[in-house]
C-alpha positions in Angstrom: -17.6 -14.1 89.6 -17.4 -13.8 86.0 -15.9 -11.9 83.3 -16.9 -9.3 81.0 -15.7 -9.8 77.6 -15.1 -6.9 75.5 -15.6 -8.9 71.9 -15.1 -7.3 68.5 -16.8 -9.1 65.3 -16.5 -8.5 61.3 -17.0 -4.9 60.2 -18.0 -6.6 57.0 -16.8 -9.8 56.0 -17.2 -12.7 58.6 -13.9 -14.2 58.2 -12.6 -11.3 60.3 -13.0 -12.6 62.8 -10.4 -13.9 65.1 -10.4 -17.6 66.4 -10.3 -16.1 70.1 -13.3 -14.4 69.5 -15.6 -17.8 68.6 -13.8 -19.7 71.5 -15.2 -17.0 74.0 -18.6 -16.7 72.6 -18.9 -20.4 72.7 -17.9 -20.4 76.4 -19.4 -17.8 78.0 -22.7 -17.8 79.4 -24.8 -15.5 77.4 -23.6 -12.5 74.9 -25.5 -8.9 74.9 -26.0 -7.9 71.7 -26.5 -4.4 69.8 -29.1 -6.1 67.5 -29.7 -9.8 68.3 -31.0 -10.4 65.3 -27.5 -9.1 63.4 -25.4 -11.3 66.1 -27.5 -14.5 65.1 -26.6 -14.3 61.6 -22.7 -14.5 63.0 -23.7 -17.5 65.7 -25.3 -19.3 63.1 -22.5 -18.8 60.3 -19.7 -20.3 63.2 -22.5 -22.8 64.9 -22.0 -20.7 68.2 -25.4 -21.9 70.2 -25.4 -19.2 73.1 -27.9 -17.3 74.4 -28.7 -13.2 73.4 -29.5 -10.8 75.1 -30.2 -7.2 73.4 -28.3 -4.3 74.8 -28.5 -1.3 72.7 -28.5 2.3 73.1 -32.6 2.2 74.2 -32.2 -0.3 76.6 -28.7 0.3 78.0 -29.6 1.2 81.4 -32.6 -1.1 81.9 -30.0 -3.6 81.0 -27.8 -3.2 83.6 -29.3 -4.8 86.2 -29.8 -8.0 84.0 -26.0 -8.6 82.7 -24.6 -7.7 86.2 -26.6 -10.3 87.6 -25.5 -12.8 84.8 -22.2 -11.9 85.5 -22.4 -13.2 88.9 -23.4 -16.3 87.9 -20.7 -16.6 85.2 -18.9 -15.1 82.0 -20.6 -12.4 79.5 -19.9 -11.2 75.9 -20.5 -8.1 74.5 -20.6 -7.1 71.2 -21.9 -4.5 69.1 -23.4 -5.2 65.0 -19.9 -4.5 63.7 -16.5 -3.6 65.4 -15.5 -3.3 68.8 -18.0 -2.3 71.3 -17.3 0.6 72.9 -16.0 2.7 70.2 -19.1 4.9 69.2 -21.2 2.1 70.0 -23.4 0.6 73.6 -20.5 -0.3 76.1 -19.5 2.6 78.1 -22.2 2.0 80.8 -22.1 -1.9 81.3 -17.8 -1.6 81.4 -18.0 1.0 84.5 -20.9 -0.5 86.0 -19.2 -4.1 85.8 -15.6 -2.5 86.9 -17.2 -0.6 89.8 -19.4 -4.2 91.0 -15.6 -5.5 90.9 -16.0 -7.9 88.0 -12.9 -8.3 85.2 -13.6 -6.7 81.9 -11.4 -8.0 79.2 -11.4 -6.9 75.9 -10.6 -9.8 72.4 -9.6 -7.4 70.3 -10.5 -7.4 66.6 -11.7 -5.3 63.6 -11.9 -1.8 63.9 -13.3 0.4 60.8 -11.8 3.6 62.3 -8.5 2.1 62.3 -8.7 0.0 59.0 -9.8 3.5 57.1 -6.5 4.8 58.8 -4.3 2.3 58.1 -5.3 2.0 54.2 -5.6 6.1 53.8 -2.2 6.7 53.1 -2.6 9.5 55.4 -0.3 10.1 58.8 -1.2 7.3 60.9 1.0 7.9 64.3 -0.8 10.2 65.6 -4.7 10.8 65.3 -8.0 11.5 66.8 -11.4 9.6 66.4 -14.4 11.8 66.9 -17.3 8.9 66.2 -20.1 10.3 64.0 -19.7 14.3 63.1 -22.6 15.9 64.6 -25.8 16.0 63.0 -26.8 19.9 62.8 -24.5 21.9 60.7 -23.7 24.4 63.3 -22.5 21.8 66.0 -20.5 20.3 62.8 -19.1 23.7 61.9 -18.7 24.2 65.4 -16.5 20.7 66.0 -14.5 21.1 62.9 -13.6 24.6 64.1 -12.4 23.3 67.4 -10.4 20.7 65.1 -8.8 22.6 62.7 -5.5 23.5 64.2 -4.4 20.5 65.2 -1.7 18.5 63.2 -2.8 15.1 63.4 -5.0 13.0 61.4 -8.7 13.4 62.0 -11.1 9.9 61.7 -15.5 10.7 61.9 -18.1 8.7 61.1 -20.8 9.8 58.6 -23.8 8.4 57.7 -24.4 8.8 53.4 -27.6 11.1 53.6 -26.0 13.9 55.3 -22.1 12.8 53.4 -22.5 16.0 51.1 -23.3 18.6 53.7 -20.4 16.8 56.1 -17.7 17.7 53.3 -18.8 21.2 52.3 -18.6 21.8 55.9 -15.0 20.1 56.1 -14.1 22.6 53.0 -15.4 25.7 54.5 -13.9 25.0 57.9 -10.8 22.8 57.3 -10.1 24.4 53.7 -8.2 22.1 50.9 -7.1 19.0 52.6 -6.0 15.4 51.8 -8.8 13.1 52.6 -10.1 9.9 52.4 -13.9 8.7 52.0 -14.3 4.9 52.6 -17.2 2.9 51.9 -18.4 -0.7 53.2 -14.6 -1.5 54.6 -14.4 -5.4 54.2 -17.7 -5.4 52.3 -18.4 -6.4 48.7 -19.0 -3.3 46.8 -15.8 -1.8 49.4 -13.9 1.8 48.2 -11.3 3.8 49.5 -11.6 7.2 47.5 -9.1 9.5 48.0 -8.4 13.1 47.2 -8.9 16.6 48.2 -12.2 17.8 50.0 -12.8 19.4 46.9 -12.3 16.5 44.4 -14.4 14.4 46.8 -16.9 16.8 47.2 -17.6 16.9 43.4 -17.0 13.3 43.0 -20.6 12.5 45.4 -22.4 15.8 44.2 -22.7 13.9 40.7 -22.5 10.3 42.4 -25.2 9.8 45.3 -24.0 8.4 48.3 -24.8 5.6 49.3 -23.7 2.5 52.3 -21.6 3.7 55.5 -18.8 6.0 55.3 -15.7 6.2 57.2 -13.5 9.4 57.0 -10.2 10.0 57.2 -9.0 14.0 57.3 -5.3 15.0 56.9 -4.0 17.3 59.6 -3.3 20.8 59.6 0.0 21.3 58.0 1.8 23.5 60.7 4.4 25.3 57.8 2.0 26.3 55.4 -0.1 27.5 57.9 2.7 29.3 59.0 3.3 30.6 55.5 -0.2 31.8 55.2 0.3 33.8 58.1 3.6 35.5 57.3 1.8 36.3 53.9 -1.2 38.1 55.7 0.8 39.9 57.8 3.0 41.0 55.3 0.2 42.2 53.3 -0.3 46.2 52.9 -3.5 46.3 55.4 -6.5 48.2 53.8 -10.0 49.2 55.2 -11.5 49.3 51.7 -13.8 45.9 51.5 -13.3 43.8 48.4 -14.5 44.6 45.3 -17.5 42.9 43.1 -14.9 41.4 41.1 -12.8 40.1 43.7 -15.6 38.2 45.1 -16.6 37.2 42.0 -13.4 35.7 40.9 -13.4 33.8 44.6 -16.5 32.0 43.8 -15.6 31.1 39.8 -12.6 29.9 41.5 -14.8 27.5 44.1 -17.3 26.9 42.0 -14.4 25.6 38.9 -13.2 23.0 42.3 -16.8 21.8 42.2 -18.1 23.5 45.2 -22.2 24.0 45.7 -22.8 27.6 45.6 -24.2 27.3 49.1 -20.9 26.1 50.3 -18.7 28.5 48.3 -20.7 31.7 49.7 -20.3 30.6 53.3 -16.5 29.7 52.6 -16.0 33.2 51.1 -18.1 35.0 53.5 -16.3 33.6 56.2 -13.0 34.5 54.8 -13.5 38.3 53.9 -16.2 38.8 56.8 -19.2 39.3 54.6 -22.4 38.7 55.0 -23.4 35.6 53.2 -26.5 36.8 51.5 -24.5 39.4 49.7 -21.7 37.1 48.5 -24.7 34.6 47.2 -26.3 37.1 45.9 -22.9 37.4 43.6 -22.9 33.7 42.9 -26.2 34.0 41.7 -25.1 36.6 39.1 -22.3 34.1 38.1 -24.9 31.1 37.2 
């Protein structure tokens, strides 16, 4: 019976790739691939001659069938278009359907673009939690970050560069005025790690288009001034009067001066002194 190997390849640059890795995709008998096309440009650069097989997220279950019976006649690879397979990529599937048909599954372990954005961020690093890509509609994103926000260990998404604007105005309203890191095209040419708060970020790619595939990195809620914030509130003299015209308006000079979008900045407000949003935009408009 064969194995299945688990077999991470360059996020980027094809030198990371490690030397364990060509050995087994030289050996084994055939290698499903997230894009055969992408995996043949790696083959050809190390002169690897095995067969591909595409396995990607259309055709993971019809696949199944195929790989398990290749892996009875001998050793598989798998490998996604960049990184280790598995991790936000094909790979769940094939690794319980090969465990539960009794095969080995053995992972050659490699780059990693969740864990090099970490690692680089200068960020907490001991403890953290990868969530993949952030959902694609902004109320399951709001939603997530919400569920996310009181935890005190580093936070690492995905997000792709046309929605990397509406991912951080959401991070703002919902996480507030953290550390972060954007990074772009780890290993790649044109590669940048920016750092900064959400709101330095989010002003930096308002005037600066997005564009190649981002990696985040989010600091953690910081448990003491969280606390502080709290002992302020509840120190406060309470009041039922709402705020006044002013005091919104001075909220949103204040978000706007930190370069938020004045769609963002009247749903962070609104949220914050339980308004409707309409009527603090309708402020923000009188500001502009």
């Amino acid at each position: 019976m064969g194995t299945l190997f688990l077999v991470a390849t360059p996020i980027g640059n094809l030198e990371d790739i490690t030397m364990r890795a060509i050995r087994v995709l030289r050996e084994v008998r055939l290698i499903a691939a997230e894009d055969t096309r992408h995996t043949q440009r790696l083959l050809s650069h190390y002169q690897i001659p095995t067969a591909c097989i595409s396995y990607h997220e259309h055709n993971k279950l019809a696949r199944l069938d195929a790989i398990l019976a290749a892996l009875a006649a001998g050793d598989v690879a798998l490998v996604s278009d960049a990184g280790t397979p598995g991790v936000s990529d094909p790979g769940y599937e094939l690794v319980c359907a090969a465990i539960a048909a009794g095969f080995s599954v053995t992972p050659v372990p490699g780059p990693s673009a969740p864990v090099a954005a970490l690692t680089a961020s200068g960020l907490p690093s001991d403890r953290f939690i990868f969530v993949g890509f952030l959902p694609r509609q902004g109320g399951e994103r709001r939603a997530l970050l919400s569920e996310l926000a009181p935890l005190t260990v580093s936070l690492v998404c995905f997000e792709a560069p046309h929605r990397l604007i509406e991912a951080l105005e959401d991070i703002q309203s919902t996480l507030g005025e953290r550390q972060m890191v954007v990074a772009k095209d780890l290993t790649k040419r044109f590669e940048d790690l920016r750092r900064g708060s959400v709101g330095d970020l989010l002003a930096h790619f308002q005037a600066n288009p997005p564009r190649g595939e981002y990696t985040l990195v989010i600091a953690g809620q910081n448990v003491k001034s969280e606390h502080k914030r709290e002992r302020r509130r509840l120190s406060a003299p309470s009041s039922d009067e709402p705020p006044s015209h002013e005091a919104i308006a001075d909220r949103l000079r204040h978000l706007r001066d930190a370069g938020q979008s004045g769609s963002a900045a009247s749903r962070s407000v609104a949220r914050e002194l339980g308004l409707q949003k309409s009527v603090v935009y309708a402020i923000w408009l009188e500001l502009e």
